[in-house]
C-alpha positions in Angstrom: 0.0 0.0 0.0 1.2 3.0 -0.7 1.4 6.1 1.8 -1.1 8.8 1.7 1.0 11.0 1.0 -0.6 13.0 -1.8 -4.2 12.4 -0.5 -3.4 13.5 2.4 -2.4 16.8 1.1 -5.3 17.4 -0.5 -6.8 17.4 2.7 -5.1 20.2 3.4 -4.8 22.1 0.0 -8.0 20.9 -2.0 -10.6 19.9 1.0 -10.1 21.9 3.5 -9.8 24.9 1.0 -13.4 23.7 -0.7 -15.1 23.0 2.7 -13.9 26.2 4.3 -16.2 28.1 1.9 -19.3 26.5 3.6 -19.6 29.3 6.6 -16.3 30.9 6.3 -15.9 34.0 8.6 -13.5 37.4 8.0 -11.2 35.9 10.5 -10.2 32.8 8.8 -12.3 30.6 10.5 -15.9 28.7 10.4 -19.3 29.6 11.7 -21.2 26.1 10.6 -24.0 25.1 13.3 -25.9 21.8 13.1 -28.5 21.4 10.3 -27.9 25.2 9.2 -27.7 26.4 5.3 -24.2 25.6 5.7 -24.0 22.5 7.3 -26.3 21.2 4.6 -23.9 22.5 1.8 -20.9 20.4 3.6 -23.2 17.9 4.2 -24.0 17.4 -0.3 -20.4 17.9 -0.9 -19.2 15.2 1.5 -22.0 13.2 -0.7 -20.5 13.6 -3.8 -17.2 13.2 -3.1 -18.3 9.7 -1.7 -20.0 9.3 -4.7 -17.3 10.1 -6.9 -15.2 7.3 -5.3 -18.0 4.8 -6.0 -19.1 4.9 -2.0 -22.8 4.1 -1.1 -24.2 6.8 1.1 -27.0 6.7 3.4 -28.3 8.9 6.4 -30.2 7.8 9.2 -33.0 9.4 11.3 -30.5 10.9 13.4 -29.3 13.0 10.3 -26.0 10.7 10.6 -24.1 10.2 6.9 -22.4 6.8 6.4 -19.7 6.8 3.5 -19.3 2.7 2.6 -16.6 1.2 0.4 -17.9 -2.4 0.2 -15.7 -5.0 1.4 -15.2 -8.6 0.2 -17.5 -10.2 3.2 -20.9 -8.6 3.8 -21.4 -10.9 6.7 -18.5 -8.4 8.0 -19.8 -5.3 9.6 -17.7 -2.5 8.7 -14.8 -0.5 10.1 -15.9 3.3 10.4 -14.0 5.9 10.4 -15.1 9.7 11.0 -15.9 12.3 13.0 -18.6 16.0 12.2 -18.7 18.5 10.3 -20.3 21.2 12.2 -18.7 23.5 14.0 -18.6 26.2 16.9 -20.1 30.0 15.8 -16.0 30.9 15.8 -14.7 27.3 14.9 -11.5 26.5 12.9 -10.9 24.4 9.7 -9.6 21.4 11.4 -11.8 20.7 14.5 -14.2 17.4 13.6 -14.1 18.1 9.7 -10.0 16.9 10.0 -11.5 13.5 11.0 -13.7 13.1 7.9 -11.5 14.0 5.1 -8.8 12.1 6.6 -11.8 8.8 6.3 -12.2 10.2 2.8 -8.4 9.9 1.8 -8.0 6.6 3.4 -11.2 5.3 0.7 -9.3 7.5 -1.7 -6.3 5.5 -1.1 -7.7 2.4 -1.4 -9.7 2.7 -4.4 -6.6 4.3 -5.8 -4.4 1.2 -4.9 -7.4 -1.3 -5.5 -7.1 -2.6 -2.3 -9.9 -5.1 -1.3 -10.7 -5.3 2.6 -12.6 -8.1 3.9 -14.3 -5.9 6.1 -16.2 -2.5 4.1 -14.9 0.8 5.5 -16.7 3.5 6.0 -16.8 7.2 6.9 -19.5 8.8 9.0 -20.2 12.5 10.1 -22.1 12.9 13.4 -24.5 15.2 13.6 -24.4 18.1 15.8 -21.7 17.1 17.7 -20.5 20.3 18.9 -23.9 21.3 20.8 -23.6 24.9 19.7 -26.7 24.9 17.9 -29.0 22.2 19.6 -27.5 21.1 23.7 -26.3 19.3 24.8 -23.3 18.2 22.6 -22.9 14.8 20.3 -27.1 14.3 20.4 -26.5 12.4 17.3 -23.8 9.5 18.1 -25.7 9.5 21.8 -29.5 8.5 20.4 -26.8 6.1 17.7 -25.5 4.4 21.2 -28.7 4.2 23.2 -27.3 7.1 25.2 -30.6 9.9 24.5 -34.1 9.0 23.4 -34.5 10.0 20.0 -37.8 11.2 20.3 -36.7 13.1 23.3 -33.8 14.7 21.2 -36.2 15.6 18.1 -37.9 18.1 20.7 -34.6 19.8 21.4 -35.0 23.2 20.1 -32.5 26.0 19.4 -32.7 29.6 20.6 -34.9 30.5 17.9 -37.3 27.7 18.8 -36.4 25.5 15.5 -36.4 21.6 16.6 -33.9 19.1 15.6 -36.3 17.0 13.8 -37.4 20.5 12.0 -33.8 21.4 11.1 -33.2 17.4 9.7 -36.5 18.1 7.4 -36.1 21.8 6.4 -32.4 20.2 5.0 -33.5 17.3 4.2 -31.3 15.1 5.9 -34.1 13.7 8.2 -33.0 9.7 6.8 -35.1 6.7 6.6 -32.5 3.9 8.6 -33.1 4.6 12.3 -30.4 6.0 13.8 -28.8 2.6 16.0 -29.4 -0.1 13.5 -26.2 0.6 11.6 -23.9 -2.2 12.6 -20.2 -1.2 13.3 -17.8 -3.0 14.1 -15.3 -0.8 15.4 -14.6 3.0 15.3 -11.6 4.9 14.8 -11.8 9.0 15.0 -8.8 10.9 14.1 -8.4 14.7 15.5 -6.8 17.6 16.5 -5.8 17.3 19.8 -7.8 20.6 20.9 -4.9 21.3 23.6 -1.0 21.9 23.9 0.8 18.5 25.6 1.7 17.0 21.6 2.8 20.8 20.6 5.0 21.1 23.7 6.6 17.8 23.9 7.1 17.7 20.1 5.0 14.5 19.4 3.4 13.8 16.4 0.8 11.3 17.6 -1.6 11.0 20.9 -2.5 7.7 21.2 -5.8 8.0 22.8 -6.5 5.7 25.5 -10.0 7.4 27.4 -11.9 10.4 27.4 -12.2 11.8 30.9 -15.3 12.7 32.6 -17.4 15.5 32.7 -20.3 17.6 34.4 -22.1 20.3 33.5 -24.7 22.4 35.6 -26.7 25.7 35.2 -26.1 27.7 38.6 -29.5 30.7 39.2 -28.6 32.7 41.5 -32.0 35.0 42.8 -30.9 38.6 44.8 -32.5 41.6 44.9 -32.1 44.3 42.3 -31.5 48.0 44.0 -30.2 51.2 43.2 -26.2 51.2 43.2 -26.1 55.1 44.8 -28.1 54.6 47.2 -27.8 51.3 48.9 -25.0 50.4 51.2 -22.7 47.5 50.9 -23.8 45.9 53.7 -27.4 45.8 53.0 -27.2 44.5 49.4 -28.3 40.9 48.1 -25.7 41.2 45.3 -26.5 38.3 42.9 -23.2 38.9 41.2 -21.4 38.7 43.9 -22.1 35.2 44.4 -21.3 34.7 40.8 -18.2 36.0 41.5 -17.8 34.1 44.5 -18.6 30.8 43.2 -16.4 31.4 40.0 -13.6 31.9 42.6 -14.3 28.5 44.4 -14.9 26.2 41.5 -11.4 27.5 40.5 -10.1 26.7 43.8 -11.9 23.3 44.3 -9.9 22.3 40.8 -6.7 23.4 41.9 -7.1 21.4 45.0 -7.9 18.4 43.2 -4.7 18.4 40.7 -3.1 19.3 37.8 -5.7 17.3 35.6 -8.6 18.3 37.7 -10.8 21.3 35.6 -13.4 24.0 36.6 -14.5 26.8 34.1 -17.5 29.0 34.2 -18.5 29.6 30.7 -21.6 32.1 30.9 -22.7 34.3 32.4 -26.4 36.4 32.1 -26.9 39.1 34.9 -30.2 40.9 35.0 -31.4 43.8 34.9 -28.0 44.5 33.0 -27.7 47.7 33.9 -24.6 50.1 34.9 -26.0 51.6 37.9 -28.7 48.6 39.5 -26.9 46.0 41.4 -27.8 42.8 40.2 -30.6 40.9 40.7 -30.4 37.5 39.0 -27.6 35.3 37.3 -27.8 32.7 35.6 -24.4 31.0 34.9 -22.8 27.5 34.0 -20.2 25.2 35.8 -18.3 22.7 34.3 -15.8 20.1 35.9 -13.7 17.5 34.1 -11.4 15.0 35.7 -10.1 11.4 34.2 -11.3 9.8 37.5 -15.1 9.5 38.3 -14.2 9.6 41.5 -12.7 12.8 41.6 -15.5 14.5 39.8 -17.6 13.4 42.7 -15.1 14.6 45.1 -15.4 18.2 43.2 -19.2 18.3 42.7 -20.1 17.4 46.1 -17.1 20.5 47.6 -18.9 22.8 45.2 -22.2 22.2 46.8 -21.2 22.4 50.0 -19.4 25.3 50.1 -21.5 27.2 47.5 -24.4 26.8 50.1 -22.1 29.0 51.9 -21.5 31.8 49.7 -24.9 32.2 49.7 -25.7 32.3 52.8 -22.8 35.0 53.0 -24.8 37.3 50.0 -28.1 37.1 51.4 -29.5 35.6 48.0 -30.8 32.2 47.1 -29.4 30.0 44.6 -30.4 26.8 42.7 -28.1 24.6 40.9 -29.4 21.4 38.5 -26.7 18.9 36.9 -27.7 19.4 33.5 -25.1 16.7 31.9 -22.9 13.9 33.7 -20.7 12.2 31.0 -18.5 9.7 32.7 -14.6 8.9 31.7 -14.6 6.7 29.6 -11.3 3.9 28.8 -11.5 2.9 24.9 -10.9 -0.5 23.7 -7.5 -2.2 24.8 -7.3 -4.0 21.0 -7.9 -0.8 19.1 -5.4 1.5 21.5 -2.9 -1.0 21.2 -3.4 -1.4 16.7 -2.8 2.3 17.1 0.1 2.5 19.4 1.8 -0.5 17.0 1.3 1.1 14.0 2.3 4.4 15.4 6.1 2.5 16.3 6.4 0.3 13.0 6.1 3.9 11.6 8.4 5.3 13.4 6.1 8.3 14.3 6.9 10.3 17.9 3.8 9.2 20.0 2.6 9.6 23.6 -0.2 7.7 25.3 -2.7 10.6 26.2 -7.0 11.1 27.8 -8.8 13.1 25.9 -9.8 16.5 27.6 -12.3 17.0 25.5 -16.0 15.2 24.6 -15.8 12.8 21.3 -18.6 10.8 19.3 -16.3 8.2 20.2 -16.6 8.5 23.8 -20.8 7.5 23.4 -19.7 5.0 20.5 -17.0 3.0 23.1 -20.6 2.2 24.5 -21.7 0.3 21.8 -18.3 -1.4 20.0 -14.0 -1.0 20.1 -13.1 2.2 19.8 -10.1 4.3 19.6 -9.1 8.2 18.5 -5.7 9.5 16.7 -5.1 12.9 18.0 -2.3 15.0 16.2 -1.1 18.3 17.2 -2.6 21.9 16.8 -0.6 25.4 17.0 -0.4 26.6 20.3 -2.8 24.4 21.6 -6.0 26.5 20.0 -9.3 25.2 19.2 -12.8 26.3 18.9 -11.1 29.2 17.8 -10.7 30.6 14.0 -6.7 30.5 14.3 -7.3 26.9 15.1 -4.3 25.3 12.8 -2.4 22.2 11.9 0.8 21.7 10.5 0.8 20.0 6.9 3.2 16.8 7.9 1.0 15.9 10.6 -1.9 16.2 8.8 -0.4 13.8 6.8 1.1 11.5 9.2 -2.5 11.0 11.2 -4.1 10.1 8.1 -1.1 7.8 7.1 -1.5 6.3 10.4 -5.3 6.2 10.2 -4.8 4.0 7.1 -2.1 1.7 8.5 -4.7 1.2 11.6 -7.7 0.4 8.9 -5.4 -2.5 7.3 -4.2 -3.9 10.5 -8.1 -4.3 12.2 -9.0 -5.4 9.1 -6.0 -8.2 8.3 -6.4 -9.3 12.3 -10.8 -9.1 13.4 -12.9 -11.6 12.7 -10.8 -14.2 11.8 -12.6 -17.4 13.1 
């Protein structure tokens, strides 16, 4: 077989070029929610160049698009590939969409070379994965792993009160297979790494072995709104304050916890918004991330307990629901282990690493062997238009996603 090499490049010259034209923004990067205008133009052009490479496509009620080079055994079930295609409202060119054009130039390289697979491979894109558009995130590859209801998840509506199921009709990407009946047999998901460890310790490859786990909540936070001039310090019910309090602590409850333990406060809505009216209500979101379940309970349950406290210190009443628990999850031991070999008969710079960050693959580890490919990005940026990756590790990720393909295909299902 030989390398990727100039498919690979195309990914980053031809591709990336044509698919950055669907919601391109003045700052070099992407605006391309779920199931918007330009989603759906991503979405056709993904279609035909599937097509173009002789690929059966199909779509499932989820909105989900499966890419299938056929195989040698349909008893098999395939090998998939993939990733999404939308993207945060200030996204960059690589994030997701990297992981799909990488699946296309692995199909391009085997129709190329004429190589038969016993197993078929495919490439899928997950709908709404980033949660930007519809929340929470990867909606799609949850109802796919038995994760959400998909009736449930067709309600989900955006802040202009458009559903999910809407948005699939209005683009017409609402598909007749229902989303879970697609059989894969194991899933590999190639990506930017979304953070700096690679950059800074000059690796090429993250060999994936987990995602850790992950919290959300929406914090309300109820004071009294009162004229700033006039009312003393010590008679206010400052609902900012407590924001500004808790902010403080969940900060301090991750730095207690260690250096892989994560707070952040994301938003932020004070009302009445005005210069001169202390605050009245805030509504604001928590999130906490550690590899160990355990430790996410540790931080959740300090959080609570102390944030009972700050309230009581503010004079203002505060409510705060769990609105998403995603647990850590470990991928398959099989699939880590095809990618670390490959990674060191290919003499690429690697490092065993937990993704900080929420994947498709974390809900499809559920279901079937799974592992992810992370390469490097600049500085560690993502979600962010100067999100970038350098051209020979472009390549070498999709190299490597290849050599991985080949190997679970030469060494599954074999009795």
């Amino acid at each position: 077989m030989n390398p990727l090499e100039k498919p690979s490049h195309r990914i980053s010259k031809r591709a990336l070029s044509e698919t950055a034209r669907f919601g391109g923004t003045q700052k070099g990067g992407i605006c391309r929610l779920a199931l918007s205008k330009e989603d759906k133009q991503v979405r056709d052009w993904l279609s035909r160049e599937g097509e173009k490479l002789l690929c059966t496509v199909s779509i499932d009620s989820m909105g989900n698009q499966f890419l299938r080079y056929p195989g040698l055994d349909d008893s098999l079930p395939p090998l998939v590939m993939g990733s999404h295609l939308d993207t945060q409202p200030t996204g960059g060119k690589y994030d997701g969409i990297y992981g799909v054009l990488a699946g296309l130039a692995v199909i391009r390289a085997l129709r190329a070379n004429e190589c038969k697979t016993r197993h078929a491979i495919e490439v899928v894109n997950w709908t709404n994965e980033e949660g930007a558009r519809f929340s929470p995130a990867m909606i799609s590859s949850g109802v796919f792993s038995g994760v959400f209801d998909q009736q449930a998840a067709y309600k989900i509506c955006d802040r202009n009160n458009v559903s999910i199921k809407d948005a699939l009709e209005e683009t017409g990407y609402l598909g007749p297979i229902p989303c879970g009946q697609h059989p894969v047999r194991a899933y590999f998901e190639l990506h930017i790494e979304q953070g700096p460890v690679l950059e800074n310790e000059k690796k090429t490859i993250g060999v994936v072995t987990g995602v850790q786990g992950m919290r959300r909540y929406i914090i309300s936070i109820r004071g009294q709104a009162a004229h700033a001039g006039t009312t003393p310090m010590a008679l206010r019910c400052d609902a900012m304050l407590t924001a500004a309090h808790l902010t403080v602590l969940a900060t301090d409850i991750a730095r207690k916890h260690g250096d892989e333990a994560k707070a952040t406060v994301g938003e932020i809505t004070a009302l009445p918004g005005s210069s001169n009216v202390v605050c009245g209500d805030v509504t604001m979101t928590l999130d906490l991330r550690h590899p160990d379940d355990e430790i996410v309970e540790s931080m959740e349950a300090a959080f609570y307990q102390q944030a009972a406290s700050v309230s009581e210190m503010t004079k203002t009443q505060m409510q705060i629901e769990r609105t998403w628990n995603s647990p850590s999850v470990q991928f398959d031991e099989e699939c880590v282990s095809l990618v670390r070999n490959c990674a060191e008969e290919m003499q690429l710079t690697h490092r065993d690493i937990i993704s900080g960050a929420g994947h498709d693959a974390a809900y499809l580890a559920r279901i079937c062997p799974t592992a992810m490919i992370f390469i490097p990005c600049r500085d560690g940026l993502s979600h962010n238009e100067a999100e970038h990756a350098e051209p020979e590790d472009i390549v070498a990720g999709a190299n490597l996603l290849l050599e991985t393909i080949l190997k679970a295909d030469a060494c599954f299902d074999l009795t």
